[in-house]
N, C-alpha and C positions, 0 to 999 in steps of 0.2 A: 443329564448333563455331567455329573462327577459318577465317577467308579467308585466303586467304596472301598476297592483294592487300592490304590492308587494317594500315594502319603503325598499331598500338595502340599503341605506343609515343610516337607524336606527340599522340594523343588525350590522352593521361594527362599527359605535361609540359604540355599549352597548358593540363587542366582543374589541374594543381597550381598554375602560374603566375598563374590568373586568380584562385586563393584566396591568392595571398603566399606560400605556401610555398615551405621549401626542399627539395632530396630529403634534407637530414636531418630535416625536418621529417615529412616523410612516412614515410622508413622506421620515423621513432619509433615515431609512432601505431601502423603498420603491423602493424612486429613485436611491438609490444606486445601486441596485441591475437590475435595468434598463438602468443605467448611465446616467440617465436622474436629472440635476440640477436643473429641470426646475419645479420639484416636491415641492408646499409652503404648509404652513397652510391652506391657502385659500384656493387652488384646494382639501383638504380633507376635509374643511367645506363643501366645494358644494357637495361635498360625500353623505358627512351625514346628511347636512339642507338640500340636496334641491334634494337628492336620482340621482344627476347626477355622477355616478357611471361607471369605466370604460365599456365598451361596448366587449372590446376585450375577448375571454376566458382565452388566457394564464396571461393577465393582475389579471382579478379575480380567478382565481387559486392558482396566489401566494397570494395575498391578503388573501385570504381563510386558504394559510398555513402561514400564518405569525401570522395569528388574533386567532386559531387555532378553524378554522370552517370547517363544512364538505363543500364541495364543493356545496352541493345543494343548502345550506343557502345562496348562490350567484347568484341560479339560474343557476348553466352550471352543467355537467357531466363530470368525469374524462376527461383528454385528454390522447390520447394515444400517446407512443411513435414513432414519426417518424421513417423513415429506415434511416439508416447508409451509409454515403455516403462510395461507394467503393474507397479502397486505391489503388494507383497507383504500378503495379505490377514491381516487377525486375527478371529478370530470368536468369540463368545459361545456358549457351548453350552446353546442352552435361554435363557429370561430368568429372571433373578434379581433381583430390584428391587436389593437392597444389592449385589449385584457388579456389577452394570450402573451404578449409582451411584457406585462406587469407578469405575468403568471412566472413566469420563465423567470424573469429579474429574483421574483422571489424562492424560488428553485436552487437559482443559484448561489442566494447568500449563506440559506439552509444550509446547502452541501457543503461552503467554504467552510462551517461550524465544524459539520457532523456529519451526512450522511440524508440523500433523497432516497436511497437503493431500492425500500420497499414500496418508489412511486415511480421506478423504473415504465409499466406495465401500462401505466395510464398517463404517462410522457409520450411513450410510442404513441397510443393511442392517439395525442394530439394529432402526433407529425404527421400518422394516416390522415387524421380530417382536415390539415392543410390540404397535404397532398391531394387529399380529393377534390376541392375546393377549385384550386388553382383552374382548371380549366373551363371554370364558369363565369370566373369574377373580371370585372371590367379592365380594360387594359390600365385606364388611371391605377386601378388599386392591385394589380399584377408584380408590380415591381416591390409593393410593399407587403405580398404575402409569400413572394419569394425571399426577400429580404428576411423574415422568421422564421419560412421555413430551412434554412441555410443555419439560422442562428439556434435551433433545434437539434438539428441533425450534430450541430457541432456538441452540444452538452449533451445529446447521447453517447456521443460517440465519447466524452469523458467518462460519462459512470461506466461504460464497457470496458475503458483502458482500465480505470482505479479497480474494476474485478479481476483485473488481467486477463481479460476474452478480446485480447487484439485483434483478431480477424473479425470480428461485430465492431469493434473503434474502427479500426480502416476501414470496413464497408459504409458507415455514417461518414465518416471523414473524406472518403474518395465520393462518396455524392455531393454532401457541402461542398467541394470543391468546381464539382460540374455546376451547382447552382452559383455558383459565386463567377465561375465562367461566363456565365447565362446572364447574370447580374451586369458583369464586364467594372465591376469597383474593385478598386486595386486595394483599399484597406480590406475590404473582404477575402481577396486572395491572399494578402500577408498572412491575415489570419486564418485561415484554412489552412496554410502549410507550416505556420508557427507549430498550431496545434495538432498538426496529423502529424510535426518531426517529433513532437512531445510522448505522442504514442511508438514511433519507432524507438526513440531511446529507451522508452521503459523496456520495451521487447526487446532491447538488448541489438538491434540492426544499426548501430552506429552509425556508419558509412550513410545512409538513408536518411538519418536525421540532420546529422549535419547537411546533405544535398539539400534538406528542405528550407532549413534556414538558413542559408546562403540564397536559395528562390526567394524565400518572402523576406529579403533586405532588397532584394531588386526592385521592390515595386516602392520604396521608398516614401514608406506611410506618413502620414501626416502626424497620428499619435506616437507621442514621446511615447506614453508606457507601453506600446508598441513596439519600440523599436528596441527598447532597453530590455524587454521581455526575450525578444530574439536573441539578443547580444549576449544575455545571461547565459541562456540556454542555450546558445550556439558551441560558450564556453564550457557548461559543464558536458557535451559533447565531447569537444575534441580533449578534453581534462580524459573524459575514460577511454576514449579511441587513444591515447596518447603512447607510442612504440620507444619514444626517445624523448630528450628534453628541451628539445626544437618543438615538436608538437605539445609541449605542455606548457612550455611558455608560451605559444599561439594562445593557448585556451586562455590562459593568463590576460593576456591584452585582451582578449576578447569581453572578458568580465570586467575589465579597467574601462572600456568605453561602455560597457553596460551602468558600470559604477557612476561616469561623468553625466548621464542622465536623469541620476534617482531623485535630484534635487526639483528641477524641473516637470518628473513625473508626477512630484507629489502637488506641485501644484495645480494641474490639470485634471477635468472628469475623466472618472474610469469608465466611458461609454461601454467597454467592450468585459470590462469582470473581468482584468487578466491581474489585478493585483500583485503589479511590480512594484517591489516596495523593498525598506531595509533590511527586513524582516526573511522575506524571503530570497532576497539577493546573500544575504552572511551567509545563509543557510545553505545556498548549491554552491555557493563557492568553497566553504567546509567539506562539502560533497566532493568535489574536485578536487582536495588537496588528501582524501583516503580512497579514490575510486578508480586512480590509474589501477591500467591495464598491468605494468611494469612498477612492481613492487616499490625500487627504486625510486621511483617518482614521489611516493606517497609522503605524506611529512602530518605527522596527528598533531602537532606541535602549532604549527601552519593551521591546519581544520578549527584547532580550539582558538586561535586568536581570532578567527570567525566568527565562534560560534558566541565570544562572551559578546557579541555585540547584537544577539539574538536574544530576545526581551521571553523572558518565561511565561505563557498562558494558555493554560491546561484548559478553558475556553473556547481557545483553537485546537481542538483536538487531531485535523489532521495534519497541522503543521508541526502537533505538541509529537505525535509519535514519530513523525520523520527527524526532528529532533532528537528526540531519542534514541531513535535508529542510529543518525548519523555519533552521537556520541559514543554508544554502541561501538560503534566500527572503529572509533578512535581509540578505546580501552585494548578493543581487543589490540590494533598494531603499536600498541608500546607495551605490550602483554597479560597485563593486568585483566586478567578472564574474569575472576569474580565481579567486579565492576559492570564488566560489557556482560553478563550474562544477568545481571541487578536489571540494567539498564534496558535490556533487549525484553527484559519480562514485563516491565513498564509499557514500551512500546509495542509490543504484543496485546497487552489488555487492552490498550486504546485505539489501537488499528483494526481490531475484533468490535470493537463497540462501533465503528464507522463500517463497518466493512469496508475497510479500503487491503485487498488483496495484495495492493502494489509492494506498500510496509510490509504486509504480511510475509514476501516472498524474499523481500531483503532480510526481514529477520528469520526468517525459517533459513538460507544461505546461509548466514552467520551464523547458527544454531548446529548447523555440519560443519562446519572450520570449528566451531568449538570443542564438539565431539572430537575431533585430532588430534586437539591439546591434551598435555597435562592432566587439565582440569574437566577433560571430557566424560568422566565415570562421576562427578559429583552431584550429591542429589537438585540442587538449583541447574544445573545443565539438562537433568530429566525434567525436571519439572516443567522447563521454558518448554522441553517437548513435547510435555502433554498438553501445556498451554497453546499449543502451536495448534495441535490434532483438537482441540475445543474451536478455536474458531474456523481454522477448516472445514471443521464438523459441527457446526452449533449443535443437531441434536443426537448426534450420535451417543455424548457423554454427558447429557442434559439433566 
């Protein structure tokens, strides 16, 4: 792997010099990100004067990304990523509409926490042994294993969005919808297209998401946290579709009649786990006051009288890093980089521990607008990168 002509040592001081650092600067990041304290000056003197240089690859790989050197300048080649250790499976013995219902209920509280991901495998599984089912079970009980399987296809089709593998979310989402067709329940199609415009916006198809929920307001649900869900999300739509400031005060009322419901939602069952609440209503409207398309639009000022009315609970982890995100995004457009780069590495570690890909890709975006700055060569801005390239890669850099 190393030439024994070849001073990597001088490589590594000229690439740390040319970003400002110091070798304290560097060992920080370094051992930080190895959790190794043991990292001094001295050990990256002997680096650089005396070319005693780590030996490991993964060691000089991040080196290479932090200093921002090609790998070769190190002397190794990419590493590839390992396999993925298999999750431990859970299965259904047989289908039972009410325990496959309870099953699922609890599927979903989990995920509202943290994260089902490594139970993805043996959720399909389910929806296979609906689906097979279906054509043998009695007409009585057809309408009720349709009915699950619909409510299925739709919480896959979530954990594919929160990966960000949209083409698997719309392929679950455009079936739940034929089944909800099939079904002929108009709360069923609100919801199917609530949730299949949820996955166009994250994909970034605007135009598509909003079409959707403006479809599922037509059908004129019967659930308040239903409609309020819509009305939120319709808003933070046209808030990022937004060209002018006609379209951003649409998005605006759009969230003011989302808001006039929240009272009412709370006192109704959440039959459906769409948890439209206060909590996450501050939260996208925050969203929508730094997500216009037209700079202009944006007001961080506006996001944070939002956000103080968003209760802190690192409990909820995936609402705590979308938080974080969005704070994130507010540091960075009143310019204060160190903050949003504090704050992005926060919601990095906690979107990594969900796998939720969705954060992930909001702060990796914000992680290149930072690089632009200023403050793009400082060692906390490599670091969020390497932290970035960690959960991307859980075992790449393991």
């Amino acid at each position: 792997m190393q030439a024994t002509n070849v001073d990597y040592g001088a490589v590594i001081r000229e690439a740390r010099m040319a970003k400002g650092w110091s070798r304290a600067d560097l060992a920080e990041v370094y051992g930080r990100f190895f959790h190794d304290d043991s990292i001094s000056e001295d050990t990256i003197r002997m680096w650089e004067d005396y070319n005693k240089v780590p030996k490991k690859a993964k060691r000089r790989q991040v080196l290479a990304f932090l200093l921002d050197l090609p790998v070769a300048a190190l002397g190794i080649e990419s590493l590839a990523s390992l396999a993925l250790k298999a999750p431990d499976r859970f299965t259904i013995k047989g289908i039972d509409v009410a325990s496959a219902a309870t099953k699922l209920q609890e599927y979903k509280t989990l995920n509202h926490a943290s994260t089902v991901g490594p139970l993805l495998t043996d959720i399909l599984g389910t929806i296979h042994d609906i689906h097979d089912e279906i054509p043998y079970v009695s007409a009585a009980k057809r309408t009720q294993f349709l009915g699950l399987l619909c409510d299925y296809q739709q919480f896959v089709a979530g954990l594919y969005r929160d990966k960000s593998q949209y083409d698997e979310a719309l392929f679950y989402q455009n079936k739940a919808y034929a089944v909800a067709k099939t079904l002929n329940d108009p709360e069923q199609l609100a919801l199917v297209l609530w949730r299949r415009g949820i996955t166009y916006d994250c994909q970034g198809n605007l135009e598509a998401a909003i079409a959707d929920f403006l479809a599922a307001q037509r059908y004129q649900t019967k659930s308040v946290n239903l409609q309020g869900a819509i009305w939120a999300s319709l808003g933070h739509a046209q808030a990022h579709n937004a060209k002018d400031s006609s379209e951003h005060k649409a998005a605006l009322l759009s969230f003011d009649r989302a808001e006039r419901l929240l009272d009412r939602a709370q006192r109704e069952p959440d039959d459906y786990f769409i948890k439209f609440n206060v909590e996450g209503y501050h939260l996208n409207r925050a969203s929508a006051w730094i997500g216009a398309a037209d700079k202009k639009l944006r007001s961080p000022d506006r996001a944070f009288e939002a956000l103080t009315l968003v209760p802190v609970d690192e409990n909820r982890k995936r609402r705590y890093a979308f938080s974080a995100y969005v704070q994130a995004r507010c540091w960075f457009e009143m310019g204060d980089y160190p903050i949003a780069t504090q704050l992005a590495l926060d919601a990095v570690t906690i979107a990594g521990e969900i796998q939720s890909h969705v954060n992930v890709n909001h702060i990796a975006d914000l992680y290149q607008e930072l690089r632009e700055t200023s403050y793009g060569k400082s060692p906390a801005v490599a670091e969020l990168g390497l932290q970035l390239i960690r959960v991307q890669n859980p075992s790449l850099l393991a």
